[in-house]
N, C-alpha and C positions, 0 to 999 in steps of 0.2 A: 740750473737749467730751466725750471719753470719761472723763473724770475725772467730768466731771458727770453722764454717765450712770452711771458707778457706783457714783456717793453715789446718785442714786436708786433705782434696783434695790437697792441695799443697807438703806436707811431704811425702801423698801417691806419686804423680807422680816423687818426688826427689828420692824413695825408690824404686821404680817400672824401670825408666827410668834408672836410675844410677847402680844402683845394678843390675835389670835387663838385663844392655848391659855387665856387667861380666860372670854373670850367662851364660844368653843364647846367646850371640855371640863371646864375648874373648875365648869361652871354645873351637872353631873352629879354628887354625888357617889360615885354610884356606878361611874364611872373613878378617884376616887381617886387625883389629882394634887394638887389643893386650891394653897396659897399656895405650896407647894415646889416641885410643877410648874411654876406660872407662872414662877419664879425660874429654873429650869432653862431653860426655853425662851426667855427675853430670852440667857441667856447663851449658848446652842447659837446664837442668832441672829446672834452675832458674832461667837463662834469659825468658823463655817460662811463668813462674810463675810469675815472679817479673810484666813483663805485662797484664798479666791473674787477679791478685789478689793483685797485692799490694797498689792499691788504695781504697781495701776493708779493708785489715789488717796489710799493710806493708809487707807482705811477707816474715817471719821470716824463716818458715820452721824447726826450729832449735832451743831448749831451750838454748843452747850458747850464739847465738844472743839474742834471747830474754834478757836475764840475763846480757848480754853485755852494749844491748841498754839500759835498766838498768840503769847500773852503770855509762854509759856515760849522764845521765840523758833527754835521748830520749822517754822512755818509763813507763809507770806509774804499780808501784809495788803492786798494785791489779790485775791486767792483768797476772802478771807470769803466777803464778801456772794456771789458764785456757788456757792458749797457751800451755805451757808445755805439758798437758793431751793430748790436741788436738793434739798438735804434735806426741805424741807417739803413739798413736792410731793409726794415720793417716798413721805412718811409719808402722806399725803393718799390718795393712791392708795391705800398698804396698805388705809387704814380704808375707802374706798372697798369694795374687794376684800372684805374680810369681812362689810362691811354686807350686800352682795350676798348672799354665802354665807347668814350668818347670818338674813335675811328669807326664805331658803327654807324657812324652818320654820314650818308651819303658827301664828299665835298668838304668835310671837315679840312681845317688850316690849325694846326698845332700854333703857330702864332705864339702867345708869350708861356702859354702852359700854368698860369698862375707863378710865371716863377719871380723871383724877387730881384730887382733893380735899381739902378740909377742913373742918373744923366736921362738924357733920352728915353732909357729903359724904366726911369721912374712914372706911374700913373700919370703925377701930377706935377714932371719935370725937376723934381728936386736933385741939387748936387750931388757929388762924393761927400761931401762934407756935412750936410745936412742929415743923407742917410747914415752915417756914420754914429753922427751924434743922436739919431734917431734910436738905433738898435741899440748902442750902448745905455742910455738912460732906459725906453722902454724895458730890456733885458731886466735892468738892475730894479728897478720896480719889481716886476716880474714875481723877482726870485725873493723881493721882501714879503711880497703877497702869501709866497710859497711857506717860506721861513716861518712867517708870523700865523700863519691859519693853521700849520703843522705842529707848533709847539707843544706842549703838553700841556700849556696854563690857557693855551684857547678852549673857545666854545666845540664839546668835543661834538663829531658827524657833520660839522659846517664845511669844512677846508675843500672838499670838492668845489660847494659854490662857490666859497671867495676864489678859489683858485681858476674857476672856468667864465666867471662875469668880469676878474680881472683880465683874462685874456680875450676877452669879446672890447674892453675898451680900451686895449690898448689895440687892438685891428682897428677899434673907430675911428683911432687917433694917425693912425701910421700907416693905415694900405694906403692913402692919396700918395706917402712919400716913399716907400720902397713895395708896397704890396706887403706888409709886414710879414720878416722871418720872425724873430726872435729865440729862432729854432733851427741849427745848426742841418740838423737831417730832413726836416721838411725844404729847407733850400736846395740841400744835393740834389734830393730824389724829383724834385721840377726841372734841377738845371740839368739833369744828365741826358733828358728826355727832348732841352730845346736846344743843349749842347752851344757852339757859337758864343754869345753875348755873353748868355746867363753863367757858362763856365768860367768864364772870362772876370765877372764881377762875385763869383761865388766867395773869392777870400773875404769878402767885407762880412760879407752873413755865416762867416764861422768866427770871424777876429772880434766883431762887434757884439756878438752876442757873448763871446764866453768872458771878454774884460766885463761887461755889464755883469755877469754871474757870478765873478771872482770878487768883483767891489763891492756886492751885493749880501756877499758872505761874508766875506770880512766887518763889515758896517753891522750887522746885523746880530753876529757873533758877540763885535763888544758892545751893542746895544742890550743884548737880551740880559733882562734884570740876574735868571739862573741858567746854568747849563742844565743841559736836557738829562 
């Protein structure tokens, strides 16, 4: 149970911080964060976590990883499905959390909600196809970052940074083409909120991210010189 409360607490603040510096300060330009802020603030979200919480739970934040660490055989296959939950929730709440905030402002338009897209719905107009191939490579990356900074023959106390500068550049790379998921529960808990479209394209940003984390583990598994 404390593990699962710290995937929540943790999903919420990835959900809240991350999404939240779209929401409510990308939307100014005149603070002057723009897409490199947002990139920065998913990554501070899990550098801050990975220290916070990851010697309670690991600090998944993410049924990706989860499923990832998984298949690279880090993680034991009873645990899923109750991270998972937690995770979702926990994203749930964040967008909760900010919806709140966010409707405090006189005239507010919910508009895309930070949520993840394609077609039309992508930033930068990119296809099904594009996105697709987006999520699934970023994802797999992702989860090598994960894999290799968590091993026990790494540099031990780093794995937070590599883990949270890896996911600042891979938002560098990917908000122009879907507003990067890579994160199965940070897309729910956006799309439930703009409902419509975002419900509508939500299978990609669960199907895409967790083949990236299965190929990821796998790859990774027969690359690692020892088992853990």
């Amino acid at each position: 149970m404390k593990k699962l409360i710290a995937e929540f607490i943790g999903t919420l603040w990835l959900v809240l911080g991350g999404c939240g510096s779209a929401v409510l300060a990308a939307a100014y330009p005149e603070l002057g964060i723009g897409f490199v802020g947002v990139a920065i603030a998913f990554g501070l979200t899990v550098v801050t976590m990975a220290y916070a919480i990851g010697h309670i739970s690991g600090c998944h934040l993410n049924p990706a990883v989860s499923i990832g660490l998984w298949a690279g055989g880090r993680f034991d296959k009873k645990e899923l499905l109750p991270y998972i939950i937690a995770q979702v929730l926990g994203g749930i709440a964040g967008a909760g959390i900010l919806y709140l905030i966010a409707t405090g402002k006189s005239g507010f338009d919910i508009g895309g909600f930070a949520a993840n897209g394609y077609g039309e719905h992508s930033p930068g107009g990119y296809s099904m196809l594009a996105a697709l191939i987006s999520e699934v490579v970023m994802t797999f990356m992702f989860l090598l970052i994960i894999l290799g900074a968590t091993h026990s023959k790494a540099p031990a106390g780093f794995a937070g940074l590599a883990i949270g500068l890896g996911l600042t550049l891979i938002h560098l790379i990917s908000i122009p083409v879907t507003n990067t998921s890579v994160n199965p529960a940070r897309s729910t808990s956006q799309a439930l909120f703009v409902g419509d479209w975002a419900m509508d394209q939500l299978w990609l940003f669960w199907l895409a991210p967790i083949v990236g984390a299965i190929l990821a583990g796998l790859v990774y598994k027969y690359m690692s010189p020892e088992k853990e």
